[in-house]
N, C-alpha and C positions, 0 to 999 in steps of 0.2 A: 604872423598871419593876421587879416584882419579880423573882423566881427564882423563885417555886412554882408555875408551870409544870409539865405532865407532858409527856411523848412528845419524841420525837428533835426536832422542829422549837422546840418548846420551850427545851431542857435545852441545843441548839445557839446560838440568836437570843438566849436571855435569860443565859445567861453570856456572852456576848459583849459587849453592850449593859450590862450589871452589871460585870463582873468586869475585862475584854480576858484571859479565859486563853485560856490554850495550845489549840490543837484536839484535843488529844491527850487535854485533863484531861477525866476523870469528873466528873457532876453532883457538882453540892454539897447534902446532904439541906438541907432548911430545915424551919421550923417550919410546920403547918399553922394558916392562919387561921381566923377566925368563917367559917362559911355564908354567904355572899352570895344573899337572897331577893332577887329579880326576876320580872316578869313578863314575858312577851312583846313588851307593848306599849311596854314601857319599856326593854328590852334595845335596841329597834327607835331607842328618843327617843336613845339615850346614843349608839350608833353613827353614829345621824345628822346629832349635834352634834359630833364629833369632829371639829377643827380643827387642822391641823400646827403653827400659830401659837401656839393654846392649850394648853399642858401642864396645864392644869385638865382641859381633854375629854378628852386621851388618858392622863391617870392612871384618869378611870372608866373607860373602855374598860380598861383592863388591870385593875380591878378588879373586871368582870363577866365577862370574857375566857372563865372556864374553866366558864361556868356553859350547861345547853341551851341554854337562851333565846338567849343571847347569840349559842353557834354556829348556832343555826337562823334567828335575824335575819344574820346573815352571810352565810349560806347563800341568803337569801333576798334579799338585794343582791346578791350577784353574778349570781345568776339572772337578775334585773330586768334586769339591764345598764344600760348611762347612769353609771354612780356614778364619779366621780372625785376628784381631792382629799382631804381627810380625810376622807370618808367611804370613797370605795376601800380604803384605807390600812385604814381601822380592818376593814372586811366582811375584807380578804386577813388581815389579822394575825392579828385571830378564830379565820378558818376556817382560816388553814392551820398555825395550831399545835394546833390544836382538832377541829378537822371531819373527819368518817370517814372521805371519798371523795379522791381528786384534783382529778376529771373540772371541778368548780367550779372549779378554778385554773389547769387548761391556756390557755386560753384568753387569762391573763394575760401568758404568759413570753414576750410580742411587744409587751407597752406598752410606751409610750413614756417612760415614769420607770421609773429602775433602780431604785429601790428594791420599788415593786411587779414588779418582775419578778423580782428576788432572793427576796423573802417568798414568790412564787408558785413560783418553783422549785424551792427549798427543801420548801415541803411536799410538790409531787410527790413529788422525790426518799425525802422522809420515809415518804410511801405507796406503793413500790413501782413509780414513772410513772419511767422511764430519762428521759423527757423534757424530765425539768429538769435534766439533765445538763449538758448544751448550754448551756443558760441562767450557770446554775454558775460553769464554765470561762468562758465569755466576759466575766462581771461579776469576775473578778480582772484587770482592766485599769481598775478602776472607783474613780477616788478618792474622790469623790462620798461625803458620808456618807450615814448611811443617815435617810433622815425616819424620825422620830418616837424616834431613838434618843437616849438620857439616863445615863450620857454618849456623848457621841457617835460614832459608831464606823463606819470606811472601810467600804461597799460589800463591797470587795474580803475585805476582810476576815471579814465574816458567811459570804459563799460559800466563804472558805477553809474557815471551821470545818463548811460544813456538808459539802464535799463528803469531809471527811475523817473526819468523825461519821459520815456515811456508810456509809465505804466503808471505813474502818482504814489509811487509806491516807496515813498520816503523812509516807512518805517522797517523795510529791510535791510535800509543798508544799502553798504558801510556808510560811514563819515568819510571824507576824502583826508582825513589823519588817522584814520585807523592802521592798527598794528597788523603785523600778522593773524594772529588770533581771530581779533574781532572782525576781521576781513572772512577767515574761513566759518566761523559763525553764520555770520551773512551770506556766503554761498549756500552753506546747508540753508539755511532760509528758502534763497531764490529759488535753489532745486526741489525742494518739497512746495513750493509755488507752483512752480512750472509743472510738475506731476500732478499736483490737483486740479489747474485749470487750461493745460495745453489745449483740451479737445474742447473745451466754450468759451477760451478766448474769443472777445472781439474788439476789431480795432476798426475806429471813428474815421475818414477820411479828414473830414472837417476839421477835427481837430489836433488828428495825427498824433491821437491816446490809444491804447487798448485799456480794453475791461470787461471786467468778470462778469460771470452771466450768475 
């Protein structure tokens, strides 16, 4: 997958999946590609063909990724509801590095694959939804790599980088080589975080951080 990604759920999930860096590190600028022209009806074909099996389908999906079309056909499967498998997978990737709202992805951080539950919570968190908070902290217990990631990369690990892109909150943890242990350490952290400031979180549009009041 590449890195020219924009926005926090982006710059979080695709140097992770690219790189394994640090939660700490800043994007890496990259070069910007051709235009990708799509239409609607084809943004709709590409999402629909996406197969966890096939890395042919999910290289187009992340090559139409950042385009309307694409997040409005996203937008427009999760709506539907029904969609699972690589199609789920491709509609949450989409929308939640991509698409304006949350509200599409709440609904997600209670399925039954971690990995859609991670990409869903993650973009809450990215727009402002405390919601995926919870989700977060709970998937750093999660060895599980993540589908559709190339190379492949723990679960536990995406939700570290994101809760800590976040929130700047490096010093809870984990390290992305943490053990078991030091991992469950770290959630006790997060979760005695999150009970002391779920109700005065706030989160920056501008800079697409939350913080403590």
């Amino acid at each position: 997958m590449s890195r020219s990604g924009v926005g926090l759920l982006a710059v979080a999930l695709l140097a992770a999946a690219c790189t394994g860096g640090d939660p700490g590190d800043g994007p890496t600028p990259t070069e910007e590609g051709p235009a990708v022209e799509i239409d609607a009806g084809q943004a709709e074909r590409v999402l629909r063909a996406a197969a966890l099996d096939d890395p042919a389908t999910l290289q187009e999906v992340d090559r139409i990724r950042e385009t309307p079309e694409a997040v409005a056909a996203a937008e427009a499967i999760l709506a539907s509801g029904g969609a699972e498998g690589g199609v789920l997978w491709a509609a949450v990737y989409v929308y939640a590095a991509h698409g304006e709202l949350g509200e599409p992805l709440a609904p997600l951080i209670g399925h039954a694959d971690p990995s859609i539950r991670v990409l869903a919570a993650s973009g809450l968190v990215a727009r402002g939804d405390a919601r995926g908070f919870a989700s977060l902290i709970e998937a750093l217990e999660t060895d599980e790599n993540l589908a559709g990631g190339e190379p492949p990369i723990a679960i536990w690990r995406v939700a570290a980088i994101a809760l800590v892109t976040g929130t700047g909150r490096a010093d809870l943890g984990p390290p992305l080589d943490a053990d078991a242990r030091i991992r469950e350490l770290s959630r006790a952290r997060w979760t005695a975080w999150l009970e002391e400031n779920e109700g005065t979180l706030r989160f920056d549009p501008a800079t697409g951080e939350w913080y403590e009041r």
